[in-house]
C-alpha positions as CSV (number, residue, x, y, z in Angstrom):
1,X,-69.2,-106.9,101.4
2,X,-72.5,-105.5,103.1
3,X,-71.8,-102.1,101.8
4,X,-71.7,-103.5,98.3
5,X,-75.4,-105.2,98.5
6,X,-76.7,-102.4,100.0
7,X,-75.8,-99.9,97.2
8,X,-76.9,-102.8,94.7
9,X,-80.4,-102.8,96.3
10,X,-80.5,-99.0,96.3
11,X,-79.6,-98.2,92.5
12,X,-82.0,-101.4,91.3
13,X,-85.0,-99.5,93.2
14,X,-84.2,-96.1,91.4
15,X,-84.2,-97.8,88.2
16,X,-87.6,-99.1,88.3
17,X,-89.0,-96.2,89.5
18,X,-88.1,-94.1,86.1
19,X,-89.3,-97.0,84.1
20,X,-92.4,-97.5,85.6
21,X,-92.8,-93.5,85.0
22,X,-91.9,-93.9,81.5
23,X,-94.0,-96.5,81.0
24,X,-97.3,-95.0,82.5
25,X,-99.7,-93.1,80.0
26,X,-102.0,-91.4,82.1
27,X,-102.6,-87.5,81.7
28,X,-104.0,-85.1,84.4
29,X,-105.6,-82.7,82.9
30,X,-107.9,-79.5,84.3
31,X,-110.7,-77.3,82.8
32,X,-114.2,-76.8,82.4
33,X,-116.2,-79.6,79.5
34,X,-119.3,-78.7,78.1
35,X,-122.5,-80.8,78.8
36,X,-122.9,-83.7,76.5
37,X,-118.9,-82.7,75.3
38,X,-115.7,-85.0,76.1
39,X,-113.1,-83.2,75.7
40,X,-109.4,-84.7,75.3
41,X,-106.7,-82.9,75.7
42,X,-103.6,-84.2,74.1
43,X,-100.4,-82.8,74.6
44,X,-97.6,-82.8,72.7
45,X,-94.2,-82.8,74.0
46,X,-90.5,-82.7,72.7
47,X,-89.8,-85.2,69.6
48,X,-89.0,-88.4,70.6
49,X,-90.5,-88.1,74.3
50,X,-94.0,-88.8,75.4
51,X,-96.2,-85.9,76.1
52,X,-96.9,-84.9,79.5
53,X,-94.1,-87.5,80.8
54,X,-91.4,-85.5,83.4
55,X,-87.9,-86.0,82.5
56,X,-86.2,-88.4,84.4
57,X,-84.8,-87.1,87.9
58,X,-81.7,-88.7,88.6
59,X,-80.6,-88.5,92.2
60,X,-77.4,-88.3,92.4
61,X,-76.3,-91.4,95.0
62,X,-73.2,-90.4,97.3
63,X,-70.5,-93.5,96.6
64,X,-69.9,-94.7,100.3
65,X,-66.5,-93.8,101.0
66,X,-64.7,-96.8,100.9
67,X,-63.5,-97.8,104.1
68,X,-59.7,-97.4,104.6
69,X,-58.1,-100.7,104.4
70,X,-56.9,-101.8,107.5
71,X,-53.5,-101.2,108.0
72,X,-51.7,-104.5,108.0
73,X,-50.2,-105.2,111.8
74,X,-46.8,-104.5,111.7
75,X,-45.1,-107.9,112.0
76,X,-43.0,-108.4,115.4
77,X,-39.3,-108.5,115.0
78,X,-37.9,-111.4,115.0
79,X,-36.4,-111.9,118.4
80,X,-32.7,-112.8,118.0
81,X,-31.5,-116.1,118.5
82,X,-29.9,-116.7,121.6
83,X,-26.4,-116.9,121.7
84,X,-25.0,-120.3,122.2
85,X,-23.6,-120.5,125.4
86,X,-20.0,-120.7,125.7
87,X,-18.7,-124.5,125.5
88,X,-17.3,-124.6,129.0
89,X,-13.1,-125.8,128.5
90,X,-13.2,-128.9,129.8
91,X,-11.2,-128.7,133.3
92,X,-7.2,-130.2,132.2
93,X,-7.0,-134.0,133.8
94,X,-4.8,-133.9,137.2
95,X,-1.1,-135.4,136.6
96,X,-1.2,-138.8,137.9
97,X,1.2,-138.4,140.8
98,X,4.7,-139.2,140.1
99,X,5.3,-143.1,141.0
100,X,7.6,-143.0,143.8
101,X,11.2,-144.6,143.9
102,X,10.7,-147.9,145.3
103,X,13.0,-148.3,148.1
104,X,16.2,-149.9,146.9
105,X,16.4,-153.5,148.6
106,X,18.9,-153.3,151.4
107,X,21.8,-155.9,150.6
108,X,21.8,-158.6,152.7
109,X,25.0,-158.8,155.2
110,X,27.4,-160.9,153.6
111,X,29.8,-162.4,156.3
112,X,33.5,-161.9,155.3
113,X,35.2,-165.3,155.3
114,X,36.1,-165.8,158.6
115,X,39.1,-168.3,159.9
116,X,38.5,-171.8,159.9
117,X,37.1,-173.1,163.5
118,X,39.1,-175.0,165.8
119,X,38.6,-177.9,167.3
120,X,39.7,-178.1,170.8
121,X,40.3,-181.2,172.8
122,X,38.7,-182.3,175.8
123,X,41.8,-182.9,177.9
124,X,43.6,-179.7,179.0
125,X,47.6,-180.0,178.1
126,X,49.9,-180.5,181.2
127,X,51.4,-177.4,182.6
128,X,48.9,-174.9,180.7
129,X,45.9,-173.8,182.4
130,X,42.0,-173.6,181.3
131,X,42.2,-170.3,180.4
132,X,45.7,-170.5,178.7
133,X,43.9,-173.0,176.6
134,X,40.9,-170.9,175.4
135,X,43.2,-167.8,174.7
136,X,45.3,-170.1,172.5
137,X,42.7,-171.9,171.1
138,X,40.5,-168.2,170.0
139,X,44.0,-166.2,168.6
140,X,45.5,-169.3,166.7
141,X,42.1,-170.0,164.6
142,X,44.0,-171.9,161.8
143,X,45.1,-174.3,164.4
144,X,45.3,-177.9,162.5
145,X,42.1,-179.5,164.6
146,X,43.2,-182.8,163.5
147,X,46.4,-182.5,165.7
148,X,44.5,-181.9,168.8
149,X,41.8,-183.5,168.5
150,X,43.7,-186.8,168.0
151,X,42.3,-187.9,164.2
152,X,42.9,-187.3,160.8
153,X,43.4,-183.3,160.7
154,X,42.2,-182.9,157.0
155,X,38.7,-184.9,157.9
156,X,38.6,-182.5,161.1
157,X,38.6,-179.6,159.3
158,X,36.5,-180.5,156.5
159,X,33.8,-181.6,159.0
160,X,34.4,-178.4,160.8
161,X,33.8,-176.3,157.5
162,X,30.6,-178.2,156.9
163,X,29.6,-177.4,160.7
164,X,30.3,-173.6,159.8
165,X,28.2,-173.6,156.2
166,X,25.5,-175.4,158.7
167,X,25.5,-172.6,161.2
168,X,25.8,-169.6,157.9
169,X,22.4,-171.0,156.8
170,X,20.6,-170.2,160.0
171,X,22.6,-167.3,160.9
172,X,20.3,-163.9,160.9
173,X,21.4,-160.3,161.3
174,X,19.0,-158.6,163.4
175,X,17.0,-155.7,162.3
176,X,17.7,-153.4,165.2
177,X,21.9,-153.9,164.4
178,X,21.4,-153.2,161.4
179,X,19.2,-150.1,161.9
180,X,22.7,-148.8,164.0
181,X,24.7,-150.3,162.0
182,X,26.8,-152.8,164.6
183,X,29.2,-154.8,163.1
184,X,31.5,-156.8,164.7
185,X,32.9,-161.1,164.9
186,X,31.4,-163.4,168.1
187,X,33.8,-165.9,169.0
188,X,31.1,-168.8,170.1
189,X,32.4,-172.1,172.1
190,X,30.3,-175.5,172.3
191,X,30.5,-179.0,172.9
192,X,28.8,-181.4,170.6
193,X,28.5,-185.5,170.0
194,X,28.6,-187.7,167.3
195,X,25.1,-186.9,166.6
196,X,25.3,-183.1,166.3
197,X,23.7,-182.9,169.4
198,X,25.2,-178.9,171.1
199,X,25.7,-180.3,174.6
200,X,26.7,-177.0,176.3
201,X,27.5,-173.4,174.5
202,X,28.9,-170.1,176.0
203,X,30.3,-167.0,174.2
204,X,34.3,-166.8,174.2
205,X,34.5,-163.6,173.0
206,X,32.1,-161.4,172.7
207,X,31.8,-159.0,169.3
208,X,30.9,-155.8,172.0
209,X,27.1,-155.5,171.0
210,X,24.4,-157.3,173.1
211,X,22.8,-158.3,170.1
212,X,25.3,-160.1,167.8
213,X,25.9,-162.0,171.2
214,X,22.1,-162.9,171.5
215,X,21.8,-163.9,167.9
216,X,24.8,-166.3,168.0
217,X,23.0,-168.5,170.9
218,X,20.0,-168.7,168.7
219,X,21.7,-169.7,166.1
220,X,22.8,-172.4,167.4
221,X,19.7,-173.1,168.9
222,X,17.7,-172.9,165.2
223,X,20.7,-175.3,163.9
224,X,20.4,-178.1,165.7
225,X,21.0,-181.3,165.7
226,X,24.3,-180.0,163.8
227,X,25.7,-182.4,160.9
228,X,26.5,-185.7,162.1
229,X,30.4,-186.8,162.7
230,X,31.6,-188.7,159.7
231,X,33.7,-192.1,160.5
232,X,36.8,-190.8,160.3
233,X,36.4,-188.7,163.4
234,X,36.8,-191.5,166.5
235,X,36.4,-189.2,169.2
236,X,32.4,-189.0,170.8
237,X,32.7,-185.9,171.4
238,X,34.0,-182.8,170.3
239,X,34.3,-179.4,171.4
240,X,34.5,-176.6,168.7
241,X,35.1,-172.9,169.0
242,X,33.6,-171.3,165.9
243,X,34.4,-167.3,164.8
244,X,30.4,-165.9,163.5
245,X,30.8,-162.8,161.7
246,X,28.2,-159.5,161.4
247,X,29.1,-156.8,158.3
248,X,27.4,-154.6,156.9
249,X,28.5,-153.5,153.1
């Protein structure tokens, strides 16, 4: 733009030059006058143009070159979008471990029905010794109990079977047996009163493992007082020997 108002300013100054030129009448003029004489010169010029008026000089003004347009800034590239990172897969879930087999209960020992206990009397029969007796009394299990003991056998021998479910309910098989796997049938001998009071207990025969033995005396310990004699026993006391079995199925 400042280029532009200076060429304005330098045409408009030109111009009024050659008009105020044009405009101007004055003549210069030379020579010798005689006293008392005006003289006038007049001049006479081309048709149309005053006389003595120079022609119009027109200087020729250089245009201003005009400046080179500036050359537009080359845009920057776009920079290229960033590639999206990779979704990282997400990591597979661990198998929940495998339940594991729950043990299978071990089945508790059922005893295999064992002969019916004896009841043996307190008086030892003539002509057979202690000893003779107990033999007798362990190898002849189904011996009628009644007979010996001197009452009704059938009421003997169903107070003998309650004395045996009594002692079946507080019978346990030990652990370490049954961890190596001992089996075997303790022959136990005891005397009891009306009461079910165990006045005195030994092992007639023993099943051959320590522990069977043991558990037979606590048996009878845990059991006590044992059921009571019903009336149609008479004797006051009685003495019983009772077969405990131990399997394992």
């Amino acid at each position: 733009m400042g280029w532009v108002l200076a060429l304005t300013l330098a045409v408009g100054l030109h111009l009024s030059v050659f008009w105020w030129l044009a405009r101007s009448d004055d003549v210069v003029t030379e020579g010798a006058q005689a006293p008392g004489e005006a003289g006038v010169v007049i001049g006479l010029g081309p048709a149309g143009q005053p006389a003595g008026q120079p022609e119009p000089v027109t200087e020729s003004v250089p245009e201003p070159e005009p400046e080179p347009e500036p050359r537009p800034r080359p845009e920057p590239e776009p920079k290229p979008e960033p590639k999206p990172e990779p979704t990282p897969k997400p990591e597979p879930k661990p198998r929940p471990p495998e339940p594991k087999p729950r043990p299978q209960p071990k089945p508790e020992p059922v005893a295999e029905p064992t002969p019916a206990p004896v009841a043996q009397p307190r008086a030892e029969p003539q002509g057979q010794s202690r000893e003779d007796s107990r033999e007798s009394a362990s190898n002849q299990p189904g011996r009628q109990a009644g007979q010996a003991a001197g009452g009704d056998p059938a009421a003997t021998q169903d107070y003998l079977q309650v004395v045996r479910a009594w002692l079946e309910r507080h019978k346990e098989y030990p652990r370490q047996a049954q961890l190596r796997r001992q089996e075997g049938v303790v022959y136990v001998r005891f005397v009891m009163n009306r009461n079910g009071e165990v006045l005195s207990h030994s092992i007639e025969r023993s099943s051959g493992h320590t522990l069977l033995d043991r558990e037979v005396t606590s048996m009878l310990q845990r059991a006590q007082p044992l059921p009571v004699m019903p009336p149609e026993l008479p004797q006051h006391r009685l003495e019983v020997v009772l077969p405990v079995a131990f399997n394992l199925r």
